[in-house]
C-alpha positions as a Markdown table, in Angstrom:
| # | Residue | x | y | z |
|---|---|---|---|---|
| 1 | Unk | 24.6 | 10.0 | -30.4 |
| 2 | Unk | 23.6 | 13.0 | -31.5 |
| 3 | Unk | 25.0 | 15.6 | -33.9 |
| 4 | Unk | 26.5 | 18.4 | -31.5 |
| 5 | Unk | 25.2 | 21.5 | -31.8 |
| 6 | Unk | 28.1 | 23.7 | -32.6 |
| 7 | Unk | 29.6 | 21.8 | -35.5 |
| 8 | Unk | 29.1 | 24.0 | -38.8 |
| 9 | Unk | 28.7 | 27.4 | -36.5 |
| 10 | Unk | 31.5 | 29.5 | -35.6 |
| 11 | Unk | 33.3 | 28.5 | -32.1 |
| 12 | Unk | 32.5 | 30.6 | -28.9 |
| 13 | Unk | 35.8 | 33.0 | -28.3 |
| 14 | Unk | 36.4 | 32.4 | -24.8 |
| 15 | Unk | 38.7 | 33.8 | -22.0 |
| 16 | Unk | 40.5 | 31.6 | -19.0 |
| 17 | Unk | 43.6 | 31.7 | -16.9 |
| 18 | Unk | 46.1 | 29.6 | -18.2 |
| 19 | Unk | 48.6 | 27.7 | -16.0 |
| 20 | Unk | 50.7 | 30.3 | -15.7 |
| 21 | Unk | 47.7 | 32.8 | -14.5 |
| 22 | Unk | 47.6 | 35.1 | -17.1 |
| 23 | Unk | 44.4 | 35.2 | -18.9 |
| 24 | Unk | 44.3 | 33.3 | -22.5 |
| 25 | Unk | 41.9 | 34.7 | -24.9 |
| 26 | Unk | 41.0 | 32.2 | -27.4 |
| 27 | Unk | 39.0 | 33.5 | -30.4 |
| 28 | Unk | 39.2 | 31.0 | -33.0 |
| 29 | Unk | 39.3 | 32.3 | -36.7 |
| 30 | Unk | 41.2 | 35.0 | -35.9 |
| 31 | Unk | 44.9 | 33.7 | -36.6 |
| 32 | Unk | 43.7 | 32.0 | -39.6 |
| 33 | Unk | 45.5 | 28.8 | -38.4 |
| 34 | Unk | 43.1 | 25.6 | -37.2 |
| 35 | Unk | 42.9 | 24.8 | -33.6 |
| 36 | Unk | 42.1 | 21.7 | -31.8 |
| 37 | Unk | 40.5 | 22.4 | -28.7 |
| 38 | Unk | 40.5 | 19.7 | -26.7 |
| 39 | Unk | 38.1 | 19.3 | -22.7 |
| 40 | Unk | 39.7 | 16.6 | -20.3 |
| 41 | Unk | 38.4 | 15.5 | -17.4 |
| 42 | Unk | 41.5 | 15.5 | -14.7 |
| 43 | Unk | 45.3 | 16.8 | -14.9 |
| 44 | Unk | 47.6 | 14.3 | -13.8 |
| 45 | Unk | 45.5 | 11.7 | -13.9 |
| 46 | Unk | 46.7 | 8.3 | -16.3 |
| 47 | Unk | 44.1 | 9.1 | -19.9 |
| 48 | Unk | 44.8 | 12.6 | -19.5 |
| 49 | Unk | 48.5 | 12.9 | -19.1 |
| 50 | Unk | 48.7 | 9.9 | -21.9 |
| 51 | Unk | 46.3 | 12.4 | -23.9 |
| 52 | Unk | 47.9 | 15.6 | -23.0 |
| 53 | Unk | 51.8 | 14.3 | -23.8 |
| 54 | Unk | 50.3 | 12.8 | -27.1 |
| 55 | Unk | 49.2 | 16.4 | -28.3 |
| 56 | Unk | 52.4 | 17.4 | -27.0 |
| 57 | Unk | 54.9 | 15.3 | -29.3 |
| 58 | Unk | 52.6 | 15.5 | -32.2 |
| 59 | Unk | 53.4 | 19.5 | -32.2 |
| 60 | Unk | 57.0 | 18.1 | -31.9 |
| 61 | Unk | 57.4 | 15.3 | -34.1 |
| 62 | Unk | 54.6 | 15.5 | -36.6 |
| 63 | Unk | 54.6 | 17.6 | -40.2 |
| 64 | Unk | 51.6 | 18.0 | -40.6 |
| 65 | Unk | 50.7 | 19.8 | -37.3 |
| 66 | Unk | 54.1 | 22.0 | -37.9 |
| 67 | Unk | 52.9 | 22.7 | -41.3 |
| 68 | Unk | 49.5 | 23.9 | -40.4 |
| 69 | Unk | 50.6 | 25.2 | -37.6 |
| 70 | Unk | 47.8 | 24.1 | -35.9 |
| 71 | Unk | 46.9 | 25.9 | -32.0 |
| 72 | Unk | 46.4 | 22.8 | -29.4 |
| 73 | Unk | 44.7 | 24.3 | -26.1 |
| 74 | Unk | 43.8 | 21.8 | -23.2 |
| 75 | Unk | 40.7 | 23.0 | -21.4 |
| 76 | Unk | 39.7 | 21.4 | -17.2 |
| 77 | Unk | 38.1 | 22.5 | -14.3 |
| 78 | Unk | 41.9 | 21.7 | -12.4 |
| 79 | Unk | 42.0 | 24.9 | -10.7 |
| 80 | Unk | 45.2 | 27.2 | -11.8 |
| 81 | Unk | 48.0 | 25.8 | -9.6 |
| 82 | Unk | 47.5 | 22.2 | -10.5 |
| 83 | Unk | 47.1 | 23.5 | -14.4 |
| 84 | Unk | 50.9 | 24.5 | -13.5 |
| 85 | Unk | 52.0 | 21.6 | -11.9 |
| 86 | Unk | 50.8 | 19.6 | -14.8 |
| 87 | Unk | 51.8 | 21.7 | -17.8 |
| 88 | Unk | 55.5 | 21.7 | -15.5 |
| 89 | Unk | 56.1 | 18.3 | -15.0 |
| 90 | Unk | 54.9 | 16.6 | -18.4 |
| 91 | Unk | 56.8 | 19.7 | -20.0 |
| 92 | Unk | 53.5 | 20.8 | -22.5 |
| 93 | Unk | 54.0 | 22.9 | -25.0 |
| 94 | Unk | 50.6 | 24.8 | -25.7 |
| 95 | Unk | 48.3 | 26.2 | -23.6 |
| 96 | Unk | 46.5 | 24.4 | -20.9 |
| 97 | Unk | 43.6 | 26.6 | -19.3 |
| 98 | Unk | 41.8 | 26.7 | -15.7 |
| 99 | Unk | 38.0 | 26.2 | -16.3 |
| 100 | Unk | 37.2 | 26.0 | -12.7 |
| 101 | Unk | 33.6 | 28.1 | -12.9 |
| 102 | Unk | 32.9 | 26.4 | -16.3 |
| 103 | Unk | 32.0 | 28.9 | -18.6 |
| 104 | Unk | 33.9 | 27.0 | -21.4 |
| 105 | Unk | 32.2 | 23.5 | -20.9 |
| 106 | Unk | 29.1 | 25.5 | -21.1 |
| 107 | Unk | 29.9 | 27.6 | -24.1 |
| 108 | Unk | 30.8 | 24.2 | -25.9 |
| 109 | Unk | 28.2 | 22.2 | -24.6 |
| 110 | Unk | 30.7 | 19.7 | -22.7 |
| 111 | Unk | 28.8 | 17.8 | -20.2 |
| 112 | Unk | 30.6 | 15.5 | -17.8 |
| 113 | Unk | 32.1 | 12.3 | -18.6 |
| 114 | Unk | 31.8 | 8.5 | -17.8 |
| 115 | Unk | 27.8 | 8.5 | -17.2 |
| 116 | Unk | 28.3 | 11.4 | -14.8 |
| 117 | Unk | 31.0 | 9.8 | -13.0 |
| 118 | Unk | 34.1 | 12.2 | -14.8 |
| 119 | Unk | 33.5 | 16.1 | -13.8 |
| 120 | Unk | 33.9 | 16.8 | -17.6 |
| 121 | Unk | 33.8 | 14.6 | -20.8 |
| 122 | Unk | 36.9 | 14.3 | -23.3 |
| 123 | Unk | 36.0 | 16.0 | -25.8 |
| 124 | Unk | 37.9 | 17.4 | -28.7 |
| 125 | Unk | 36.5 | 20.2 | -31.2 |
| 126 | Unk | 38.0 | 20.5 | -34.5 |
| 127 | Unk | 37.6 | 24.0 | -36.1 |
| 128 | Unk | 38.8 | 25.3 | -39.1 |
| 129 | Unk | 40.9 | 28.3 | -40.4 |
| 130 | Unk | 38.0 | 31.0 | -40.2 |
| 131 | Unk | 37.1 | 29.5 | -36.8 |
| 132 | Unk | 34.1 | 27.3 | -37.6 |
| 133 | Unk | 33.4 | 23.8 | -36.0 |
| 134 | Unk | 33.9 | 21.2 | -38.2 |
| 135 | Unk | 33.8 | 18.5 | -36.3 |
| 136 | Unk | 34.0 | 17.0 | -32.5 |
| 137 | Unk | 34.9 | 13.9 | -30.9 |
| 138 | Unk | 33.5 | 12.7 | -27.5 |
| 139 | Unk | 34.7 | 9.6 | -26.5 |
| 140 | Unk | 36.2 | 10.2 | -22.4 |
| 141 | Unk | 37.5 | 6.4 | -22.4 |
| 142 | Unk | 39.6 | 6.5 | -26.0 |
| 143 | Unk | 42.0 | 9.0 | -24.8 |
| 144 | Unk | 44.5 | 7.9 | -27.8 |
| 145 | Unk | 41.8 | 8.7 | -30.3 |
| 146 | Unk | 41.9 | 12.2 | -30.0 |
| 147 | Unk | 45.3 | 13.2 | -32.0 |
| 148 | Unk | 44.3 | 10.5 | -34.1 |
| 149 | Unk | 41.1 | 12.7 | -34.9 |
| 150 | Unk | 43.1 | 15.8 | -35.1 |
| 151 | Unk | 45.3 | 14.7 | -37.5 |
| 152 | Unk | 42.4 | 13.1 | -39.8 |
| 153 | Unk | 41.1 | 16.4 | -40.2 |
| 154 | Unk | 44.6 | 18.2 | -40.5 |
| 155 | Unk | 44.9 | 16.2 | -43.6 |
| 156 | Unk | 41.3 | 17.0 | -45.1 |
| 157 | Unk | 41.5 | 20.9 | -44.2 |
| 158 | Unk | 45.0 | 20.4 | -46.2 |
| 159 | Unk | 43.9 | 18.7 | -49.1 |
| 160 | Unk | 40.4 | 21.2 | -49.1 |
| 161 | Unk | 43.5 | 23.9 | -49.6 |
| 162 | Unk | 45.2 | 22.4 | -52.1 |
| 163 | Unk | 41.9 | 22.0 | -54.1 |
| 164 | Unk | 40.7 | 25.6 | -53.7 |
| 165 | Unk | 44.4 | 26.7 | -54.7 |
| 166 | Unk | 44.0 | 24.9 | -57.8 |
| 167 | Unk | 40.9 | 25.6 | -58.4 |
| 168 | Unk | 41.2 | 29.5 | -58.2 |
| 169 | Unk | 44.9 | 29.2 | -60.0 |
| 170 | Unk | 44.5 | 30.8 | -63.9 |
| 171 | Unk | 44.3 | 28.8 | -66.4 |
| 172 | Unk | 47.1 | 28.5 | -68.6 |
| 173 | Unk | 46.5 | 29.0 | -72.4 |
């Protein structure tokens, strides 16, 4: 498969209702904290629930997303009241926007999923601090990949850190 075209570039800032109506501005970068942006193709349906409630308990039970405090946002084309019956009954904790015109898919170059069959592909972008792609993962079967992916790159953003800190630390003498 190809490289996608967005990783190393900054990602597109983009604007949707979220499931409670209210417009969620996403401009990555600008918190300084990494976000994992993730495209599904269906609320309520078995992968995505499985996928969504995965990001969900990772916030809650994993370190290293607490630590890096990392922004999830789920992205559909579920129009804004299912958005809210699906954030509402599988109790998610992060942001889960209405891309019913598609604006975002097309700003992130999501095409649709299972040969055509899904409306939209799963597809996770991984973007840094300063709000740079680093990385995506397109795989619309593999729902239980995706926080798997996340967290890999959690832990090499960390350790890049950890290795600029010490790097630009003084040396002592």
């Amino acid at each position: 498969m190809a490289r996608h075209p967005l990783i190393g570039k900054p990602a597109p800032a983009i604007s949707l209702p979220g499931a409670d109506g209210e417009t969620y501005t996403l401009t990555p970068g600008e918190k300084g904290v990494p976000v994992a942006l993730f495209f599904y193709p269906k609320s309520g349906s078995f992968g995505c629930t499985k996928e969504a409630c995965q990001f969900r308990d990772a916030l809650a039970e994993k370190d290293l997303f607490k630590r890096t405090k990392v922004d999830i946002v789920g992205i559909s084309s579920d129009p804004v009241d299912k958005q809210k019956e699906f954030v509402e009954k599988q109790k998610l904790t992060y942001p889960v926007l209405s891309d019913a015109n598609g604006e975002a898919r097309k700003a992130y170059h999501v095409g649709k999923g299972l040969f055509g069959l899904a409306e939209t592909a799963r597809v996770t972008f991984f973007i840094d601090s300063k709000g740079v792609v680093r990385d995506v993962l397109d795989t619309t079967v593999n729902y239980s990949a995706h926080v798997k992916f996340v967290t890999k790159w959690l832990d090499k953003l960390e350790a890049e850190e950890k290795k600029a800190a010490g790097a630009s630390a003084p040396a002592e003498g």
